[in-house]
N, C-alpha and C positions, 0 to 999 in steps of 0.2 A: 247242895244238889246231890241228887241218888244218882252214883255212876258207876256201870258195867262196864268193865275193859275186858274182850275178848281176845286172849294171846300177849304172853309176857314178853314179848321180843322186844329188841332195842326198841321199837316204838314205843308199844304197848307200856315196857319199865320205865322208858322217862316220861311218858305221859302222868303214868301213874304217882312216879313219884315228882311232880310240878303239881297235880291238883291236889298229894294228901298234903301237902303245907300250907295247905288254904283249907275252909270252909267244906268241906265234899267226903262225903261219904263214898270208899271208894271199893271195887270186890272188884279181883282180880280173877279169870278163868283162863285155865291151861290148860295141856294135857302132864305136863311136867311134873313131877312132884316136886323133885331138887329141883327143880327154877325156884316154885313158887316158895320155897322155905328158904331156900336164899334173902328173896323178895322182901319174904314177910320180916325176916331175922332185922332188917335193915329201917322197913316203914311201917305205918301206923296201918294198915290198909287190911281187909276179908281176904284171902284167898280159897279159891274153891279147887279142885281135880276134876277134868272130865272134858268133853266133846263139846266149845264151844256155839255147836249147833243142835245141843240136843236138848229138848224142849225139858226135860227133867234136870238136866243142871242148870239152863236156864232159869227154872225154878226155883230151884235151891239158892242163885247168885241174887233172888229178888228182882227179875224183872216185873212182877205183879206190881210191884210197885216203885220201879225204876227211874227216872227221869230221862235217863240218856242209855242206849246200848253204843257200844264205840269198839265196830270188830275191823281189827288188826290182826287175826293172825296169819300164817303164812300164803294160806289159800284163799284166794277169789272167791271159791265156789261155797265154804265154808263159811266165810262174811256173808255173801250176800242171803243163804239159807239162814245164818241166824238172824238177821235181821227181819226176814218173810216171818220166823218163829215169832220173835219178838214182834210182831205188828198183831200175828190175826191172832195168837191166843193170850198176850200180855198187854196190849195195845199203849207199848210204850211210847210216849212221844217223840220221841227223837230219837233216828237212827243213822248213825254214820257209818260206813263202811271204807278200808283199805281197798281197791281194786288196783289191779297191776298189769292185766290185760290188755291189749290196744287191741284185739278181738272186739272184749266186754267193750272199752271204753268209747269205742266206734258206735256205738249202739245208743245214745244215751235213752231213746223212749226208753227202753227197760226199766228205767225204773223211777216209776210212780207207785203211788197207791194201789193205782189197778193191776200191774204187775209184780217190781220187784218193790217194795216201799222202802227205800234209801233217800234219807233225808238229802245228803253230802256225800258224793262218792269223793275219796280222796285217793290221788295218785300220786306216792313218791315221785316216780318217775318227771312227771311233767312239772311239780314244786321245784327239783332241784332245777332242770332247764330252764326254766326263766328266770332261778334264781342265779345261775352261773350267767344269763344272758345280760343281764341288769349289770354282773360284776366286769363283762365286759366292755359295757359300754358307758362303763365310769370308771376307767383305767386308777388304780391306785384306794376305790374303795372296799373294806373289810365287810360292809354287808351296806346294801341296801332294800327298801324297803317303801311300798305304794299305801299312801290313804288316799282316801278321798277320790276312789276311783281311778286312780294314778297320778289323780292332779296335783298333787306335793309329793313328796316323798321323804324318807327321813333314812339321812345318809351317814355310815361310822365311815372314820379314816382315820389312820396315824397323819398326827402335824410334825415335819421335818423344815429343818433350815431352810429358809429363799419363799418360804411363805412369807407374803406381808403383813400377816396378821401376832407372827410366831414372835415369842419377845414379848408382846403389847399386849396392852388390857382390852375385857372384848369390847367395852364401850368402844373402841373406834371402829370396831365394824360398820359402824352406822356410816360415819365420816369414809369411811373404805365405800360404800356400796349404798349412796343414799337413796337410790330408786327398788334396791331387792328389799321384798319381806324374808329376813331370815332367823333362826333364834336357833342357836347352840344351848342344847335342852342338857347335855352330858359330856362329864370330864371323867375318863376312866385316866388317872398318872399311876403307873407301879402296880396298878390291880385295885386302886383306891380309887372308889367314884367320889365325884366334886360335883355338885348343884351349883351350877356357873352365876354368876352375876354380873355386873358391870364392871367390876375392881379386878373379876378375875384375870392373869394372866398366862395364856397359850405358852406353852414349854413345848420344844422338842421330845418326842417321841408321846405325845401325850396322843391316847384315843380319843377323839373329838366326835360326839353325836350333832350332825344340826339340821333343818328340816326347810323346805324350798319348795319353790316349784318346780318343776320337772326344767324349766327352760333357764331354772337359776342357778342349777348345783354347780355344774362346770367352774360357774365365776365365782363361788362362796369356797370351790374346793381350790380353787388358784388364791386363797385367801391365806390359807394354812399349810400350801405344799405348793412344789413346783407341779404344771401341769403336765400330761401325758396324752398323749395322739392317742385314739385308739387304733390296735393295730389289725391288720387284716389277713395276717398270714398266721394261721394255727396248726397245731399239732393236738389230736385227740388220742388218749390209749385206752382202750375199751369199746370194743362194738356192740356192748348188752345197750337194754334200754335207752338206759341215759346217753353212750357214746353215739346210738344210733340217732338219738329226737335230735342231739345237739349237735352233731354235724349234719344233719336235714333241715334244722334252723338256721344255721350259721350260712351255708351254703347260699340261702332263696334268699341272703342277707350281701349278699357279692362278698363275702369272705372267700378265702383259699383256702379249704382244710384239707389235711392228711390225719385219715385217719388210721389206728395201728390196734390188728388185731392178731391174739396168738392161733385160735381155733381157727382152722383153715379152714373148714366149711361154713363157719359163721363169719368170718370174711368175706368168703363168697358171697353168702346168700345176701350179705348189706351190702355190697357192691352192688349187684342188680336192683336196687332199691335206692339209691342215691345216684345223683346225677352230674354231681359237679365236684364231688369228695374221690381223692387219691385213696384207696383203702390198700394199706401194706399189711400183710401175711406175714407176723414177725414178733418179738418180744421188745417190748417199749423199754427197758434197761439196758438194750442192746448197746451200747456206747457207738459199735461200728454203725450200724444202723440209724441212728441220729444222726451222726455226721454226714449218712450220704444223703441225709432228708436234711442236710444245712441247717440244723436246728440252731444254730448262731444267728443266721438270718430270723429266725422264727419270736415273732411278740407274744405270742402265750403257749404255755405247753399245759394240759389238764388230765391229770391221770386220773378217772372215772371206772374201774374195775371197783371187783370184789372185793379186792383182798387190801387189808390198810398197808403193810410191811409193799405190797410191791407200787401199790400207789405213790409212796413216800419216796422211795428209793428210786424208781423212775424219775418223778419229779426231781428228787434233788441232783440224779444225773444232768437234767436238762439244765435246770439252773447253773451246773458249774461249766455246762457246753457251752453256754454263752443266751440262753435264751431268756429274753429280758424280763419275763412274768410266770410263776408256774402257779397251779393249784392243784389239790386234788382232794379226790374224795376219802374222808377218813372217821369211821363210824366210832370207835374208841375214844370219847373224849378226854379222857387222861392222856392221849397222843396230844391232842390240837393245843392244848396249853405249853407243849414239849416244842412244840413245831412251829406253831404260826411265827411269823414274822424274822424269828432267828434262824428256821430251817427252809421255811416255805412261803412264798406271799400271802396263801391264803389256801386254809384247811378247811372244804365244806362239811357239815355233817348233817345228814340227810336225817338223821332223827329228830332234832332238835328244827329241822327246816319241815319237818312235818308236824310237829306239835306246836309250832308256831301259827299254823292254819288250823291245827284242832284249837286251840285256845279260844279262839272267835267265838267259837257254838259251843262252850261250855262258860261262858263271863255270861253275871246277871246284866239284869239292865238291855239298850237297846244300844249292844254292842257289837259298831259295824269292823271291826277287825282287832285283832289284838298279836302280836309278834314279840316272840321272845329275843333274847338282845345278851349278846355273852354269852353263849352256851347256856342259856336259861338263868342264869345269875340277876337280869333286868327284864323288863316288860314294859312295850309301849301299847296303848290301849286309845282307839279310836270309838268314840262313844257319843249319840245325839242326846243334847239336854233337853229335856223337857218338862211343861209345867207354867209356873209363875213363879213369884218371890214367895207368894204362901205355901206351894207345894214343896219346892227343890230348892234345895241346897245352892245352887247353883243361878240357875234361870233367874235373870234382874237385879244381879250382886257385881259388883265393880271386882275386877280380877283381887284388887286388895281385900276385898273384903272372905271373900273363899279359903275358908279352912281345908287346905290341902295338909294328907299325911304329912309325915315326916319323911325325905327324901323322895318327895314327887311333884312334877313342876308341868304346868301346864304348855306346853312345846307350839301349839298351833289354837288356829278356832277358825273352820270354813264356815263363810256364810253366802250362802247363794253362786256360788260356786267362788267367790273371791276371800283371799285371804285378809283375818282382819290385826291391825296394828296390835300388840300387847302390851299397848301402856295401860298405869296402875289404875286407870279410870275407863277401860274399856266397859263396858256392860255386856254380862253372854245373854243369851236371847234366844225364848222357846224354839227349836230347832236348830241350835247351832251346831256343827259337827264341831267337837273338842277332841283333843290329842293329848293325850296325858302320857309319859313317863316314869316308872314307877324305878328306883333303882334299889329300893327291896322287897322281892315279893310279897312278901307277908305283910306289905300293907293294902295287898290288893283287893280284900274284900271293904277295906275303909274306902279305894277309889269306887267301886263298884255302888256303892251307899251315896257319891254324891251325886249319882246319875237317877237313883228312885224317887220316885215320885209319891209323897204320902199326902193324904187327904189332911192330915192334924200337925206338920208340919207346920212350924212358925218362925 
């Protein structure tokens, strides 16, 4: 695939460099010079200089013959003009735009064909809020994650002592839980992924991937760990975007939130705007300050600013005030490997939780979502088989009989909205939703291959 990336920023560089390891043609456009030689010094990938709205570097980056434009740079208004570029004089197919406006976003007729033509608007902002929301309402998970509409989901956590599963081989999950459909697709122990089987055995501290219905995880995560209430009293520090959606969420959700900001007029003006949220005028590393906000009392504290150094350091004030969960945002990923779990519960990064939703609309095939998994190190890939046994790969082949990559394991299979049993005799069947796993990327164009459809196919 021929892909345009507009603006090298955190987004834009890790997007870039997730698709050049694969298959894809990639041209990077900035106005930077030193970014883009940086960039380049490091990947395989075109870089261009220049105005990524202006119809002449456009030109130059190959939108004539483009497959995808994907503008990320820092401006709204800059995306969504190149994309209008990219439609009426390049008539690229597919265009995705960054917007960060809740102006813009407010608005969605804007943009069609006959106005703005944006294939997928994408909003940091709103990805990370649901993605913070999911973490709290699965006290003790490292990431989770919706297919199938929502109706399963596939959920990481660290396994500790007082789980009944922890010890034992996963065969007794069955004998543990014989009415859930569940399948533990991944074993990350030490940074080392394991393709689970039946013989394998659950170790303390091990990252466990496994995949449920929305109405099962609770009881497959009491499996592997002791369980956790969710709690209802929060503390947020950052009133930008994110601190704003997430305590407006939280709130119409009967939470308690206090939220803490340092700009006294953007304290204000979120005060008037929220209805049921304490907003303090103050510095979230305060020490004194948490303690008159009883942050001992408090089940999660989430530092959402700018800046990673004050994110980190807030958070781990709270943690040692006594507050029983922290997270916070932290774009650096050479921090989150530093941090998570020894310094922090849980370190989100907003880039990798956007290129997780860009992955979807750049995977061939009819591929209904795909989510990065480890700071982009793994990929899960929700994809409909289609066909017969003459066509595909797939479609009228007994799970035994499917030549999957090397380290990639089939995790789920919806059919008709129910999930179906993975024993070695199951048969997938044209239109199944399938759940693949992949835990090294670079064999992601071999999954993507058993999803096509060829007419000579035997």
């Amino acid at each position: 695939m021929k892909i345009i990336i507009l603006g090298s920023g955190q987004v834009g560089a890790s997007i870039a460099e997730n698709l050049s390891k694969e298959e894809n043609d990639i041209t990077l456009v900035d106005r930077n010079r030193e970014i883009l030689e940086k960039i380049q010094d490091r990947l395989d990938i075109r870089t261009i200089q220049g105005n990524a709205s202006s119809p002449s570097v456009l030109k130059r980056a190959g939108a004539d013959d483009g497959d995808l434009v994907l503008a990320v740079t820092n401006s709204d208004e800059v995306n969504m003009v190149a994309c209008q570029v990219a439609h009426t004089l390049f008539h690229t197919p597919k265009k995705i735009a960054r917007v960060r406006s809740a102006d813009f976003l407010a608005h969605p007729e804007l943009y069609n064909r006959g106005s703005i033509p944006i294939d997928l608007i994408i909003s940091p902002e709103e990805i990370i809020t649901e993605q913070i929301h999911r973490l709290i309402e699965y006290p003790g998970a490292l990431q989770v994650i919706d297919f199938a509409d929502g109706k399963i989901r596939l959920v990481g956590l660290k396994a500790y002592y007082g789980g009944a599963l922890v010890g034992h081989e996963l065969r007794h999950l069955k004998d543990h839980l014989p009415s859930v459909k569940t399948r533990v697709v991944a074993i990350y122990r030490k940074d080392r992924a394991i393709i689970p089987t039946g013989n394998t055995i659950i170790e303390a501290d091990d990252e466990v991937f496994f995949i449920a219905t929305q109405g099962n995880i609770k009881t497959v995560m009491q499996e592997l760990r002791s369980i956790e209430e969710v709690g209802k009293k929060v503390i947020l520090a950052g009133a930008g975007n994110i601190g704003y959606r997430l305590a407006k969420s939280l709130e119409t959700s009967k939470f308690h939130v206090k939220l803490i900001e340092r700009d006294k007029a953007r304290a204000k003006r979120v005060s008037e705007r929220l209805d049921n949220t304490v907003v303090l005028e103050g510095d979230a590393a305060d020490e004194e300050l948490l303690r008159q906000e009883n942050i001992d009392s408090m089940e999660l504290f989430c530092s959402l600013t700018n800046d990673d150094e004050a994110n980190i350091l807030s958070a781990m004030l709270a943690k040692r005030l006594g507050a029983r969960r922290v997270m916070a945002i932290v774009n650096r990923l050479a921090y989150i490997d530093l941090i998570q779990s020894s310094v922090l519960d849980i370190a989100i990064s907003p880039q990798q939780s956007t290129v997780s939703t860009l992955l979807t609309h750049v995977r061939r095939g009819d591929v209904v979502a795909a989510h990065s998994l480890r700071r982009g190190v793994a990929e899960a890939i929700e994809a409909v088989a289609h066909g017969d046994r003459k066509t595909s790969k797939m479609v009228g082949r007994r799970l035994a009989e499917i030549r999957l990559p090397e380290g990639a394991t089939i995790g789920a299979i919806m059919r008709d909205d129910e999930l179906i049993n993975l024993e070695e005799d199951a048969v997938v069947q044209d239109g199944d939703h399938v759940i693949i796993l992949v835990i090294d990327k670079r064999r992601i164009p071999d999954v993507e291959r058993l999803f096509q459809v060829s007419a000579t196919f035997f």
